[in-house]
PDB file of N, CA, C and O in Angstrom:
ATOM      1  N   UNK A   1      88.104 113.486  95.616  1.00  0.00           N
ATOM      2  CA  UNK A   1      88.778 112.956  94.452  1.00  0.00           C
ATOM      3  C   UNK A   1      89.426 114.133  93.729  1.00  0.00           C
ATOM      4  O   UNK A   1      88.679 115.079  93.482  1.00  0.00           O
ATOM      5  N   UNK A   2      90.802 114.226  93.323  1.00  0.00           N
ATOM      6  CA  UNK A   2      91.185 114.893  92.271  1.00  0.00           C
ATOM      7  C   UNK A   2      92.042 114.225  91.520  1.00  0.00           C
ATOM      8  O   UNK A   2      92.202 113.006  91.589  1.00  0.00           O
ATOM      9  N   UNK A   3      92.855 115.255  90.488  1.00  0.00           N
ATOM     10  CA  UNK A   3      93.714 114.497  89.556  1.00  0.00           C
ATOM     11  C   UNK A   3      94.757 114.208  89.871  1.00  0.00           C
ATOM     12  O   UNK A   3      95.374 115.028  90.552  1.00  0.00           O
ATOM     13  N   UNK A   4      95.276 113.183  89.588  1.00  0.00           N
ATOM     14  CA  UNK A   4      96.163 112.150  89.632  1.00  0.00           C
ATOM     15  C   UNK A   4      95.735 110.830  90.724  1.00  0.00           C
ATOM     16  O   UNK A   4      96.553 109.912  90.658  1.00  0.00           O
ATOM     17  N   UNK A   5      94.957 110.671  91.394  1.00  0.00           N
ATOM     18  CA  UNK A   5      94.503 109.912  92.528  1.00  0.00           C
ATOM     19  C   UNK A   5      94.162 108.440  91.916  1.00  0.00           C
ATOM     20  O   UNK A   5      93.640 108.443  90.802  1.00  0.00           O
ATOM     21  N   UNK A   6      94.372 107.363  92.451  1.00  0.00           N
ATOM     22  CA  UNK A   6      94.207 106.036  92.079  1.00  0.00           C
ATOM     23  C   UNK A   6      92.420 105.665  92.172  1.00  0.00           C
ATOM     24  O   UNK A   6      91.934 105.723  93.302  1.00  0.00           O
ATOM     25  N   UNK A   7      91.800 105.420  91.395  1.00  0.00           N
ATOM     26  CA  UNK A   7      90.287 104.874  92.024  1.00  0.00           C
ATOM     27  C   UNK A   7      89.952 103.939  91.460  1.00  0.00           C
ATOM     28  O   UNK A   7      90.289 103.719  90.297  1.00  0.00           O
ATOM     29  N   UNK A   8      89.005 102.959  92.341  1.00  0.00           N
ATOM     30  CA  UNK A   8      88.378 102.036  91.439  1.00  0.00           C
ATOM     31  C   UNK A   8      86.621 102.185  91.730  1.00  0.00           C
ATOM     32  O   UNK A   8      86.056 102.706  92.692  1.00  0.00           O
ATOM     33  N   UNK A   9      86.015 101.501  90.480  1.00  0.00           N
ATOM     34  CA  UNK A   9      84.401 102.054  90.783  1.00  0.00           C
ATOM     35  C   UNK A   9      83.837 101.544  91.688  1.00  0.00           C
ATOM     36  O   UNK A   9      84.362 100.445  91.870  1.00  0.00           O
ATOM     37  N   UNK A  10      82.884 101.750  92.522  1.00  0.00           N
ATOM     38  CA  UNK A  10      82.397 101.696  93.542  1.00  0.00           C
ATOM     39  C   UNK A  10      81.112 101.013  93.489  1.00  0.00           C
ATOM     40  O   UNK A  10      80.068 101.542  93.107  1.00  0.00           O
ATOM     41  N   UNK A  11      81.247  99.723  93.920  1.00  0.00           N
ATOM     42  CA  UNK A  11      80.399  98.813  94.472  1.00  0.00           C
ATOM     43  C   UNK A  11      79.632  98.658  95.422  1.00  0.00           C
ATOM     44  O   UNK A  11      78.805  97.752  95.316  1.00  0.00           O
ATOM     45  N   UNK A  12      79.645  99.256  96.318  1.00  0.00           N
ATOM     46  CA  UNK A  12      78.982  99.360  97.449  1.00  0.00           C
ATOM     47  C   UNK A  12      79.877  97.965  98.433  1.00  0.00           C
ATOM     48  O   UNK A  12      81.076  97.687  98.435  1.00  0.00           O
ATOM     49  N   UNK A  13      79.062  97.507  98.965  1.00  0.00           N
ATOM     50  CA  UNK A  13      79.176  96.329  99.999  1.00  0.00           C
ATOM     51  C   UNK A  13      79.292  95.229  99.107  1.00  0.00           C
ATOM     52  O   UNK A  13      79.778  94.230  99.637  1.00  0.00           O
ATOM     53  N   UNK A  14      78.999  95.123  97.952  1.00  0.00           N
ATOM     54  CA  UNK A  14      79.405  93.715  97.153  1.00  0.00           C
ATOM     55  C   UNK A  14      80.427  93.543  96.752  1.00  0.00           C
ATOM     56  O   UNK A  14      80.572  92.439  96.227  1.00  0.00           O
ATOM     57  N   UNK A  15      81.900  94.656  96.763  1.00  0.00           N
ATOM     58  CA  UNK A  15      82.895  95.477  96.388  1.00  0.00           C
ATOM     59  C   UNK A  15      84.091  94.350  96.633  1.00  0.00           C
ATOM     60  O   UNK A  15      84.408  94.298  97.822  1.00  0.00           O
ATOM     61  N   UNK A  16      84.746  93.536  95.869  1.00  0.00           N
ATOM     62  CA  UNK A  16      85.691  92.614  96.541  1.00  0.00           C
ATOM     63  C   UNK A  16      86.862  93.227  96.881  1.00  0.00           C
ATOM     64  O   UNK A  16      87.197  94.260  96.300  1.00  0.00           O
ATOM     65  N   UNK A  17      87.583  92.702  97.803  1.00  0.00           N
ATOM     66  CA  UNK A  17      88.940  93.281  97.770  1.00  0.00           C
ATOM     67  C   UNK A  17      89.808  93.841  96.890  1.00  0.00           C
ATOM     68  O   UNK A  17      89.975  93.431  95.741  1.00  0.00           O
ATOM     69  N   UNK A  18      90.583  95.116  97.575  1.00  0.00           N
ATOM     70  CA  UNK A  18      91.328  95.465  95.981  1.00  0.00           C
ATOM     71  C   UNK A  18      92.445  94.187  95.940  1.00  0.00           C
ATOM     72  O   UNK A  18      92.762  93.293  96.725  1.00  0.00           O
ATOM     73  N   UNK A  19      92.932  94.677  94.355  1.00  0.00           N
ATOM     74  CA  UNK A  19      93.833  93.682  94.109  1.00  0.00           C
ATOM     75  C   UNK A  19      94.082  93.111  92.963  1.00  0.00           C
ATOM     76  O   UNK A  19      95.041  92.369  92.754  1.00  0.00           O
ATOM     77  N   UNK A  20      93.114  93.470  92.049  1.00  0.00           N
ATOM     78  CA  UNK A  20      92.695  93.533  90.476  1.00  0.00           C
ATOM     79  C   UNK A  20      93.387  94.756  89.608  1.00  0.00           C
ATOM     80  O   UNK A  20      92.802  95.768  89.222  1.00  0.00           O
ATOM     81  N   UNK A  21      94.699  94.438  89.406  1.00  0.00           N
ATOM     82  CA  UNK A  21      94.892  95.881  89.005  1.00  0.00           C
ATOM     83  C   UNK A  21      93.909  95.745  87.861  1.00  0.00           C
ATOM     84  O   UNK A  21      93.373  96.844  88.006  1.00  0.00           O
ATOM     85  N   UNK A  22      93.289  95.214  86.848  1.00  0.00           N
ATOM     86  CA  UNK A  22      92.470  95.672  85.868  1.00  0.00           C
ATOM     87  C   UNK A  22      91.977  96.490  85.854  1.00  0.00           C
ATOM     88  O   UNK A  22      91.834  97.372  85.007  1.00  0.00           O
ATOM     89  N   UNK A  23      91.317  96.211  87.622  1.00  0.00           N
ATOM     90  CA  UNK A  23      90.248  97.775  87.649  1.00  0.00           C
ATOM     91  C   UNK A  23      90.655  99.014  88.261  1.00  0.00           C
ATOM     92  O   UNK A  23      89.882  99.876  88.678  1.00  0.00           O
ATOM     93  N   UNK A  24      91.793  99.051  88.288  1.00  0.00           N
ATOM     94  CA  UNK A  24      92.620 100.489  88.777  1.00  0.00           C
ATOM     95  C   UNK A  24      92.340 101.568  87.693  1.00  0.00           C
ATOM     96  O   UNK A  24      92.449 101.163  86.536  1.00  0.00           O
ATOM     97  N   UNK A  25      92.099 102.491  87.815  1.00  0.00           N
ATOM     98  CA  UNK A  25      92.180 103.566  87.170  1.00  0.00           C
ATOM     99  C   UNK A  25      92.480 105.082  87.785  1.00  0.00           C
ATOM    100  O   UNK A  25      92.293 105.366  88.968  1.00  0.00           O
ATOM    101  N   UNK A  26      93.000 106.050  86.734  1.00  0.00           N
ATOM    102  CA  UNK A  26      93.605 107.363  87.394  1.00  0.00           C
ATOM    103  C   UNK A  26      92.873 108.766  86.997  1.00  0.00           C
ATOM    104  O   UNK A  26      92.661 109.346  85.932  1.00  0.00           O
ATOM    105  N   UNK A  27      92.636 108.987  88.145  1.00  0.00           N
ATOM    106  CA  UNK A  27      92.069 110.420  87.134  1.00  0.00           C
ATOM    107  C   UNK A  27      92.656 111.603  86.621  1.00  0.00           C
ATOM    108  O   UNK A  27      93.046 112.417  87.457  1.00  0.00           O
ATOM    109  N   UNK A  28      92.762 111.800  85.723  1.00  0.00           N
ATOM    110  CA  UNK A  28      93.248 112.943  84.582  1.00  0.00           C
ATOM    111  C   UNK A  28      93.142 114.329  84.315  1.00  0.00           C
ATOM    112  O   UNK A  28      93.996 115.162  84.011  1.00  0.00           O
ATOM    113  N   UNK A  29      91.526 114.429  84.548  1.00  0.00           N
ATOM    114  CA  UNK A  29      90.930 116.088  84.688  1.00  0.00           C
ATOM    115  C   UNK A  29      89.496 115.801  85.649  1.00  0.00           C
ATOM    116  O   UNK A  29      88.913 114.794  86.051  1.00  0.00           O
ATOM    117  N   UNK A  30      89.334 116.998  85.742  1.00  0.00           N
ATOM    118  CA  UNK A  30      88.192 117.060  86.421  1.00  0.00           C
ATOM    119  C   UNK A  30      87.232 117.872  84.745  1.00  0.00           C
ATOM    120  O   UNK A  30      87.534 118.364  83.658  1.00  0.00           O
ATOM    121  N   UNK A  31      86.181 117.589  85.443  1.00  0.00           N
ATOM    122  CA  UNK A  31      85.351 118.189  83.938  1.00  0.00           C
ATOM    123  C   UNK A  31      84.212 119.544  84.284  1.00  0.00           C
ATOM    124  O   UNK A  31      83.786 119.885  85.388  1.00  0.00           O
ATOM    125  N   UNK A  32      83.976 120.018  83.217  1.00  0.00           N
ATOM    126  CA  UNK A  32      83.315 121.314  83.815  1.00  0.00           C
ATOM    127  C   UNK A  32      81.791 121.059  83.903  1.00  0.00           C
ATOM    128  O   UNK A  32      81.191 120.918  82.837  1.00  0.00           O
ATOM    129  N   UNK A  33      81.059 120.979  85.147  1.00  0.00           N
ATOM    130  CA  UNK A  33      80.399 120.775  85.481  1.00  0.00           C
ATOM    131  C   UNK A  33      79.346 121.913  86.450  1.00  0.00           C
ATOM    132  O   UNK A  33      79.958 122.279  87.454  1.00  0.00           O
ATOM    133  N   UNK A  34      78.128 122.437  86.362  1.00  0.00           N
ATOM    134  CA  UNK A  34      77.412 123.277  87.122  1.00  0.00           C
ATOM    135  C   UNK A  34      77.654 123.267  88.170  1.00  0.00           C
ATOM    136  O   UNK A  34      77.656 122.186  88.758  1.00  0.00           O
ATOM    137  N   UNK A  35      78.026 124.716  88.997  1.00  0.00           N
ATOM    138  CA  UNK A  35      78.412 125.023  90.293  1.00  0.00           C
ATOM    139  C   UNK A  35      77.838 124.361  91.177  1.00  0.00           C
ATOM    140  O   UNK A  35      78.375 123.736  92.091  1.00  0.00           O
ATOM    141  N   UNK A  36      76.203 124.516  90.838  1.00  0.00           N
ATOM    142  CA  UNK A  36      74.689 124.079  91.402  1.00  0.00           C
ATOM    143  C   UNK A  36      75.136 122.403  91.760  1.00  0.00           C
ATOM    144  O   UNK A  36      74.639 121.721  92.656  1.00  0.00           O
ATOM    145  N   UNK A  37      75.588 122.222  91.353  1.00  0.00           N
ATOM    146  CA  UNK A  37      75.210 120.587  91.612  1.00  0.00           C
ATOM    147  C   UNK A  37      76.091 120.001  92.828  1.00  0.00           C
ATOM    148  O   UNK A  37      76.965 120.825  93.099  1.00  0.00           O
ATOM    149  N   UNK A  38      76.144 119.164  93.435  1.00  0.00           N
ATOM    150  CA  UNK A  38      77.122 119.387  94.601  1.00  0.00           C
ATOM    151  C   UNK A  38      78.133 117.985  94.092  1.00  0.00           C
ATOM    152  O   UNK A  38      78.877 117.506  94.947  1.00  0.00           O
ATOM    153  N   UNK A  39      78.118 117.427  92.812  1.00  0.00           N
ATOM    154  CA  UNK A  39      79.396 116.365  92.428  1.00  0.00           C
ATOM    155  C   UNK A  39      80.021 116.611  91.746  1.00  0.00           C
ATOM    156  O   UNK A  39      79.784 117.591  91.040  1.00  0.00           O
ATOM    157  N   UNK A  40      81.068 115.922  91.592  1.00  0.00           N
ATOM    158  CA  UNK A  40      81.720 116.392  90.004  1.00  0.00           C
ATOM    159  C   UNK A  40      82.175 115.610  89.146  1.00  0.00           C
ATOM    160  O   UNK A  40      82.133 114.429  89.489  1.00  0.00           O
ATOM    161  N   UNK A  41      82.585 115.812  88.183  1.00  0.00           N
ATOM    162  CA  UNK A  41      82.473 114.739  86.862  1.00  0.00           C
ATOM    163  C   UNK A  41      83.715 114.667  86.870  1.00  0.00           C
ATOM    164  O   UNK A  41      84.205 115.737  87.231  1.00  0.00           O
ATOM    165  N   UNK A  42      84.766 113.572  86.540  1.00  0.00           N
ATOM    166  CA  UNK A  42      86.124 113.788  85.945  1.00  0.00           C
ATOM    167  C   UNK A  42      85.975 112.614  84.841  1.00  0.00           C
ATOM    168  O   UNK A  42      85.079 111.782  84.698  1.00  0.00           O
ATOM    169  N   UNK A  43      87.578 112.916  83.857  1.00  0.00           N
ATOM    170  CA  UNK A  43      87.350 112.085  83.121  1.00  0.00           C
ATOM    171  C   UNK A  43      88.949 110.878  83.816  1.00  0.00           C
ATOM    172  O   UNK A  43      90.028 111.245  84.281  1.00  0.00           O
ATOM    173  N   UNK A  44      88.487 109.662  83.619  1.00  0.00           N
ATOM    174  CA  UNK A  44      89.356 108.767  83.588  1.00  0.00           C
ATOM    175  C   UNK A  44      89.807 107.823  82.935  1.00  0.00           C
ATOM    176  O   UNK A  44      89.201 107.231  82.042  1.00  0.00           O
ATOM    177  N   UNK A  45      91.517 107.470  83.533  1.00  0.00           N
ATOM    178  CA  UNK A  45      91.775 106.811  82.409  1.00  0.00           C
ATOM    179  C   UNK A  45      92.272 104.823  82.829  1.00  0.00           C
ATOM    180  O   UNK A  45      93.066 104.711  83.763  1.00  0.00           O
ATOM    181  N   UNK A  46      92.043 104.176  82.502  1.00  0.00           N
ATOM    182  CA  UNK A  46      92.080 102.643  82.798  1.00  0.00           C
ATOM    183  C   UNK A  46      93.823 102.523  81.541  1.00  0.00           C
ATOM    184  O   UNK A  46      93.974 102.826  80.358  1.00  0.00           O
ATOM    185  N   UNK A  47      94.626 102.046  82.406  1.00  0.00           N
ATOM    186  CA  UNK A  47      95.442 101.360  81.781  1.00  0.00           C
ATOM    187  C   UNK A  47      95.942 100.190  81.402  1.00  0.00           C
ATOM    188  O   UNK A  47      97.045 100.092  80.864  1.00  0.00           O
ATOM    189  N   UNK A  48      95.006  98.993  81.703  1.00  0.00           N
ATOM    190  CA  UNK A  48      94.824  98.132  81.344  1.00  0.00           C
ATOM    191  C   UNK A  48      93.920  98.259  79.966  1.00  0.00           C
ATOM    192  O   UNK A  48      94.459  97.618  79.063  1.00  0.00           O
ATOM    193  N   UNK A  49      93.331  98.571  79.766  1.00  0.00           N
ATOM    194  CA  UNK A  49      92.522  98.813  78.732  1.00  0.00           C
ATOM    195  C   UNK A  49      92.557  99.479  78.094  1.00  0.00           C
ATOM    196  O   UNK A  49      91.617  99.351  77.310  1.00  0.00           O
ATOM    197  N   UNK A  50      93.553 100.795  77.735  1.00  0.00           N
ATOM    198  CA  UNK A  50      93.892 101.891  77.533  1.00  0.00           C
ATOM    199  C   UNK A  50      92.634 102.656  77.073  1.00  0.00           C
ATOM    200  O   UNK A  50      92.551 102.868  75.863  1.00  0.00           O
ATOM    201  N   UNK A  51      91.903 102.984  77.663  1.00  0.00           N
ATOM    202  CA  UNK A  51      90.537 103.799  77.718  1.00  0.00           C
ATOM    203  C   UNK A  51      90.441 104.878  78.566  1.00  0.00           C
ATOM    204  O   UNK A  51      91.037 105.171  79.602  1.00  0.00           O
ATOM    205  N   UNK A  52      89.568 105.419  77.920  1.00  0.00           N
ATOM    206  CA  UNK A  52      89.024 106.735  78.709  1.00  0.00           C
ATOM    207  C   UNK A  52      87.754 106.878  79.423  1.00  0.00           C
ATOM    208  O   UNK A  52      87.054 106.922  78.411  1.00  0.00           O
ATOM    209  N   UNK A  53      87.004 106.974  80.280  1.00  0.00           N
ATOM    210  CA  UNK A  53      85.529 107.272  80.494  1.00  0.00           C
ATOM    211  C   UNK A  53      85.566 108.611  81.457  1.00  0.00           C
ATOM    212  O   UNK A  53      86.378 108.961  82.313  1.00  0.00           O
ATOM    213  N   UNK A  54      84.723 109.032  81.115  1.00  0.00           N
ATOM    214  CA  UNK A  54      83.974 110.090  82.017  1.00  0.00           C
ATOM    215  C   UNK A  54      83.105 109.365  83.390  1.00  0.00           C
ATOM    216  O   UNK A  54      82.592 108.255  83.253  1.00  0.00           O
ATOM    217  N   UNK A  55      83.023 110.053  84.572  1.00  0.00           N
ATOM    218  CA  UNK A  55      82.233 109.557  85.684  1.00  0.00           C
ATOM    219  C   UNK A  55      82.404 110.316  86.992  1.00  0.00           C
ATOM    220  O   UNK A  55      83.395 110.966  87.326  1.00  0.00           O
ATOM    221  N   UNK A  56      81.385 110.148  87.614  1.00  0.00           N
ATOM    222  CA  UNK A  56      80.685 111.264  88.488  1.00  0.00           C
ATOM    223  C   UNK A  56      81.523 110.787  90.023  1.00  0.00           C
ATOM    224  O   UNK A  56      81.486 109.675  90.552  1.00  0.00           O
ATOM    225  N   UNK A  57      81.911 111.436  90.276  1.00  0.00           N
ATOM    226  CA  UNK A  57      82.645 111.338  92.253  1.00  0.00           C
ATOM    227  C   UNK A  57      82.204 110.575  92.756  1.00  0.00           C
ATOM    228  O   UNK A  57      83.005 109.741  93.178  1.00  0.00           O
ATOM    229  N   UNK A  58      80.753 110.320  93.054  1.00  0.00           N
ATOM    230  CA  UNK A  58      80.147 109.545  93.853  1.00  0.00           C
ATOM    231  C   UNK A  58      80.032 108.114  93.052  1.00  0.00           C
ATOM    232  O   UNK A  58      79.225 107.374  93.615  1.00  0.00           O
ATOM    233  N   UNK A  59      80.552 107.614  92.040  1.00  0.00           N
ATOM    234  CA  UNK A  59      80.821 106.439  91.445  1.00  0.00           C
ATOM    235  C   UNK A  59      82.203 106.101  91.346  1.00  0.00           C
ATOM    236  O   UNK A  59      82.463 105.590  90.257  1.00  0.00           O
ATOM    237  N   UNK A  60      83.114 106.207  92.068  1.00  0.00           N
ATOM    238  CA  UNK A  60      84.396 105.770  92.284  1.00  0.00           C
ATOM    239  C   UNK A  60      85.132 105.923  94.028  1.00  0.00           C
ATOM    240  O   UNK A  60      84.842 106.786  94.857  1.00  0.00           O
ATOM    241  N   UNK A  61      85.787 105.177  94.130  1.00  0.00           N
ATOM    242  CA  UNK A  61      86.426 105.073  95.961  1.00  0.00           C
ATOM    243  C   UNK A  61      88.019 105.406  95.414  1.00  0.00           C
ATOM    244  O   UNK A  61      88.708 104.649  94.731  1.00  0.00           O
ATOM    245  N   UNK A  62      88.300 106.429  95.793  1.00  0.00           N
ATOM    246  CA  UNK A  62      89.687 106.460  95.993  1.00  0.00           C
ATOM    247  C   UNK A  62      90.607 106.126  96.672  1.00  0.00           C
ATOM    248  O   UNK A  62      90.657 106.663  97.779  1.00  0.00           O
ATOM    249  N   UNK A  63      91.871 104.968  96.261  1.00  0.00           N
ATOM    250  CA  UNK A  63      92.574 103.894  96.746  1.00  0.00           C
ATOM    251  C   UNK A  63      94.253 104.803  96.670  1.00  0.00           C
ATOM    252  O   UNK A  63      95.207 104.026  96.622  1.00  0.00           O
ATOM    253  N   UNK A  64      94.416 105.487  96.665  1.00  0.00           N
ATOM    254  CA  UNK A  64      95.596 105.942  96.487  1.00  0.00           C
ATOM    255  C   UNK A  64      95.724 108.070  96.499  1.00  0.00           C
ATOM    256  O   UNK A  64      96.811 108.624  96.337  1.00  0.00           O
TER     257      UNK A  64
END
């Protein structure tokens, strides 16, 4: 995952087809996070909702 990349959050196997832009979102920055750790945090942004959240790599699938 880096910035600018399309993602939506990650469901596992219960995950419906994309196709919702609602849940599209883009990521913006990456965030500063301990070397030590092997994920990384970015912050994102939903434009449907015009919001921001923070969230960890391994909680989003990148679609774009």
């Amino acid at each position: 995952m880096k910035v600018g990349d399309l993602v939506v959050y990650n469901l596992g196997a219960s995950m419906k087809p994309l196709g919702d832009y609602k849940d599209v979102a883009i990521v913006v920055a990456e965030r500063v996070v301990r070397k030590s750790l092997d994920i990384r945090n970015f912050r994102i942004y939903y434009p449907y909702y015009k919001e921001y959240l923070n969230g960890w790599e391994d909680e989003y699938r990148v679609i774009s």
